[in-house]
Phi, psi and omega in degrees: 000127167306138160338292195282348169279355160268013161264309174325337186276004185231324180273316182293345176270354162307138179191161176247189165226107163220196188023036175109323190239180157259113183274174139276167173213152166254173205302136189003088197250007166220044182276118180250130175272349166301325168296009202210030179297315210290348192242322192277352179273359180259340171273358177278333207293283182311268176339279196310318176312311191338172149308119162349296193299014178262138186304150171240147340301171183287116178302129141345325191254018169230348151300296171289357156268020205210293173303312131014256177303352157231077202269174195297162159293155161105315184153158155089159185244144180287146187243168200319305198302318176288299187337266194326329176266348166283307172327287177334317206252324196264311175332293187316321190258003190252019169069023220273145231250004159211145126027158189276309209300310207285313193285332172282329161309010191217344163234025178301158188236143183038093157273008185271313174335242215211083141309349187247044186113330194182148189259113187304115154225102182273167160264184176194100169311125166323127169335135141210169175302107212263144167303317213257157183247005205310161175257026226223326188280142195254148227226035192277109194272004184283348197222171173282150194283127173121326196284120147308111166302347197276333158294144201328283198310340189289320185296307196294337197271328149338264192328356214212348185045051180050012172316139206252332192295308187299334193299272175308348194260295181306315165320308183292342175308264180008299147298292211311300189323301198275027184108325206265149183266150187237011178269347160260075212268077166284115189266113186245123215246096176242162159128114173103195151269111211296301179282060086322292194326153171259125200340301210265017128282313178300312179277345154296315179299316171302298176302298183356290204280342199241336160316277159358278174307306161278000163282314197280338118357294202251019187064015183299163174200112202231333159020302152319331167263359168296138170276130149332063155276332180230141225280182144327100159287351174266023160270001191261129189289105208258010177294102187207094188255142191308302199277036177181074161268130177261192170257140193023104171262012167293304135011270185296319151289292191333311208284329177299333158302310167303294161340288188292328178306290205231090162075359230109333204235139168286331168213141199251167151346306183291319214296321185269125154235175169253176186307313184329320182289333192283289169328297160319326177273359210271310175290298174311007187247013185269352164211051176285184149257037147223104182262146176269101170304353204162104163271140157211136199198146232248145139203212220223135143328333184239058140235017179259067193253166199307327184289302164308340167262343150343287195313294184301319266231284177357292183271019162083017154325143198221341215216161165200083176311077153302108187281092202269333179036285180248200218190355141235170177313292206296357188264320164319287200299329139342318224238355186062030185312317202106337190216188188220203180286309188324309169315301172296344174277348201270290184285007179284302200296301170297338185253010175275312220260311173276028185074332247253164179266147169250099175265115193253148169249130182235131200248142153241153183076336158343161194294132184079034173230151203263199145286296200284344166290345195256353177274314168288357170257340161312320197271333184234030120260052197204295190281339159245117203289008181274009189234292190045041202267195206261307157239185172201157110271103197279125161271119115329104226275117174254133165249132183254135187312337211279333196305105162337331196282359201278318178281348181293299191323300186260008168277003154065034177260022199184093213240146155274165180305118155349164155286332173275338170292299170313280201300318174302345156317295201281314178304324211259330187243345184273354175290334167359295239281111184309247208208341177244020166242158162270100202244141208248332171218164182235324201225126170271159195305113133249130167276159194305328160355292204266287162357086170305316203206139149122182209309113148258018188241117188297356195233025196325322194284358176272353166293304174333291195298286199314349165243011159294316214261332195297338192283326166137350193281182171222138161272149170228043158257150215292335155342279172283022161261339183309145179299325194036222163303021191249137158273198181181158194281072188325338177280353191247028204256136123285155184251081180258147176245128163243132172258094202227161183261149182235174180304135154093010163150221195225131150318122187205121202235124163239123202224139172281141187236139149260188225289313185274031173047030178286101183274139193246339188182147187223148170244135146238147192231097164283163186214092203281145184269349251176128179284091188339149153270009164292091149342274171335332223243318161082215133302022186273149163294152184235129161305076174254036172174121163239134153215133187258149202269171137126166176270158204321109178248120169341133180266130192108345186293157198272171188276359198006245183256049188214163206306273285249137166097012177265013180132299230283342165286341177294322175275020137266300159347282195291019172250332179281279169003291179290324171266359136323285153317317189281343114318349152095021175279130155338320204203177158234138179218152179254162173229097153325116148318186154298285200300013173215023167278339138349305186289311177279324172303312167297356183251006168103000199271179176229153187274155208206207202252306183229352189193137175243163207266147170202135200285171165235179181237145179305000000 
């Protein structure tokens, strides 16, 4: 990494501590650019001058010689974040020959966060108590179960002491600070088991995160008034060794900590609200300027029963990151899971019927599992149509000291796969993943630190994919079809339809496609054989995801050259539409974001309870 990316890694990483508790802070949030005018307005100067013909964002080895020749007074180099706030302040009087939009594209930092549409921001619910036993799961008690502090995000929601406002308000600095347009927001709500959480910690959490979002929407900075609720967690005796497992000492310490911290109670008073409140923040963020495009939120097959998908659909879920880990029984009941398939076809089947994205989580290397067996269970979530789902993450099962598996491990019932047997897993399932699914990770953030045993290397799926292409194969699954940043030719856009059946009906995947098969936007249209247990939804088809692909454009911003504001979701709509109508369904009905019912009242739908409707004609 270059000088200036471990000095921005240092202004963003900033936060204070006093009276006990933790603000956040965003990214140089007390940066004045008038004093330091004689220098940073001739290098913003320099940036705007560049050539058309320079790539956006601008490579690093054409950057860094321009921060170089105009470095701060004092020392240092100025970072994406100063840059961008000297523009914001210096544009009106210095004539600058484009938009705040064209220079944050030219000084953007990771511009693939978001290439695929919408700017992605997790969170992390506060350390609780977890349903589940597995042994595979690390036992970090400093964190929600399954979670490492070493990882970025687990790190940042610490640091924020797992406040969902601070959590969210600062996060949105950040991007905003680095480049990323921030009104369109998918908000990923992770850590733990979500229906665990007790109802009135869920709708706190969510207004929180949606608080957040519309202040900093409207330039509010309320960050100071977010309330002290939850205790330190690094005061907590985090010492928990795997291979000498008590029974769920996570469990157990968590609730005793939470007990002493606050009163008694697992959840305190600040922590809870009701619907009422919520639905009110709901509405407003349907017109912030930082809108929630996509909820998403995690939880276990045998918590999905009909009430529970209410419930998410309620707080404005849109996504469900599912923890499917094998497909079969004998390796679950090994693994201590908790549950069997069946539970997973069940909860595959309700939250499919109730429209929702389905994100499957897949461990490959669990205790008992072969290479070859994990290639074949890899093979029937594609192929049993009671499963399909839509994204996956593929995991490897890595072992962490905190992790029950450390004793499978040294009692030697339990080795991880060579690197070349893991790779031939992986080489071997990812050409599978069809053409409508996503695979969103191949390797999880863990640092090597934390790895007693199994894969440390981070960057294994470009290992993967180089040895898919050296073998002669190609990926379709869309991840490596997305459009990003390339342009294309409206003329050169196809209508491809895939049809494939799923449990409770069919499946019909639409996707624009160009000429090199490059995806620009996609519909999935469920088509139910069965009159929904959703009331509302009756026998309507359901929209249950459009994304237009190209990076992220501000909204009223104009499209230049890129997908998004051009049409192509209204022309896929009427493309679902029709073939609706034509199966004889009543309605096309959507499972809306909050931030994009707007969007929809203009394509002709109507509001509805949990989802809106737009009727059809035979």
């Amino acid at each position: 990494m270059s000088g200036i990316g471990n000095m921005e890694k240092r202004a963003f990483g900033a936060g204070e501590r006093g009276g006990g508790r933790f603000r956040g802070r965003g990214p140089d949030r007390d940066f004045d650019p008038d004093p330091v005018r004689g220098v940073l307005l001739p290098l913003l100067r320099s940036i705007v001058e560049m050539p058309d013909s320079v790539p956006e964002p601008i490579p690093n080895e054409m950057l860094e010689p321009l921060l170089r020749r105009f470095p701060m007074p004092g020392g240092g180099f100025f970072s994406r974040s100063q840059l961008i706030a000297g523009f914001r302040a210096f544009a009106p009087e210095a004539g600058f020959r484009f938009d705040e939009t064209r220079f944050r594209r030219r000084v953007q930092r990771r511009p693939v966060r978001t290439q695929s549409g919408v700017t992605p921001l997790t969170v992390l619910t506060k350390p609780f108590p977890c349903p589940g036993k597995c042994i595979f799961c690390p036992n970090d008690v400093r964190m929600p179960k399954s979670y490492l502090s070493d990882e970025p995000g687990a790190q940042r929601a610490a640091n924020n002491r797992f406040d969902p406002y601070l959590q969210t308000w600062n996060r949105l600095a950040a991007f905003d600070a680095t480049g990323h347009p921030v009104d369109k927001v998918e908000l990923i709500v992770l850590g733990g088991t979500w229906s665990f959480y007790p109802v009135a910690y869920q709708i706190h959490f969510v207004q929180r995160c949606l608080e957040a979002m519309n202040d900093f929407g409207a330039g509010r900075d309320r960050r100071d008034e977010s309330p002290a609720t939850t205790p330190d967690f690094e005061a907590i005796d985090a010492e928990v060794r795997g291979d000498r497992f008590e029974k769920n000492p996570y469990n157990r310490r968590v609730t005793r900590f939470l007990h002493a911290a606050q009163g008694g109670r697992l959840v305190v008073r600040e922590e809870e609200s009701d619907w009422a409140s919520l639905a009110r923040v709901q509405r407003e963020n349907e017109t912030a300027g930082s809108r929630c495009v996509g909820l998403v939120l995690e939880t276990r097959p045998d918590h999905v029963d009909e009430e529970e998908v209410l419930r998410l659909r309620r707080l404005g879920a849109t996504k469900v990151q599912l923890g499917v880990q094998s497909l079969d029984d004998r390796i679950l009941a090994a693994n201590r899971r908790g549950h069997d398939v069946a539970a997973t076809r069940r909860a595959f089947d309700r939250l499919r019927r109730a429209g929702f994205k389905l994100h499957a989580h897949w461990m490959a290397n669990l205790l008992g599992a072969t290479p070859g067996s994990d290639c074949e269970d890899f093979r029937r979530l594609f192929e049993d149509a009671d499963f399909r789902p839509d994204e996956l993450k593929l995991y490897p099962c890595s072992l962490i000291e905190t992790a029950e598996l450390m004793g499978a491990w040294r009692r030697d019932e339990w080795r991880p796969y060579s690197e070349e047997a893991l790779l031939e897993v992986v080489a071997t399932s990812l050409p599978r993943v069809p053409r409508w699914c996503r695979v969103t990770r191949v390797i999880r953030d863990i640092s090597s630190d934390d790895i007693v045993a199994g894969n440390k290397r981070t960057n294994f799926r470009q290992i993967a994919e180089a040895e898919i292409a050296r073998r002669g194969g190609r990926l379709v699954e869309i991840r490596a079809r997305e459009i990003r940043a390339a342009t294309f030719a409206e003329a050169d856009l196809s209508l491809e339809e895939t049809g494939y059946a799923v449990g409770g009906g069919q499946e019909i995947f639409l996707e624009l496609v160009t000429g090199g098969d490059r995806i620009v936007g996609f519909l999935r249209l469920f088509l139910p054989r069965e009159p929904s247990f959703v009331d509302e939804l009756g026998r309507n088809a359901l929209v249950r995801e459009l994304h237009v692909y190209g990076g992220s454009v501000r909204i009223g911003a104009g499209a230049e050259d890129r997908a998004q504001h051009r049409g192509f979701g209204a022309r896929l709509l009427e493309a679902a539409a029709t073939r609706a109508a034509a199966r004889g369904h009543p309605a096309l009905s959507v499972i809306s974001a909050i931030g994009t019912r707007a969007y929809y009242r203009r394509q002709g739908f109507e509001d509805g309870d949990l989802y809106q409707h737009r009727r059809l004609t035979p």
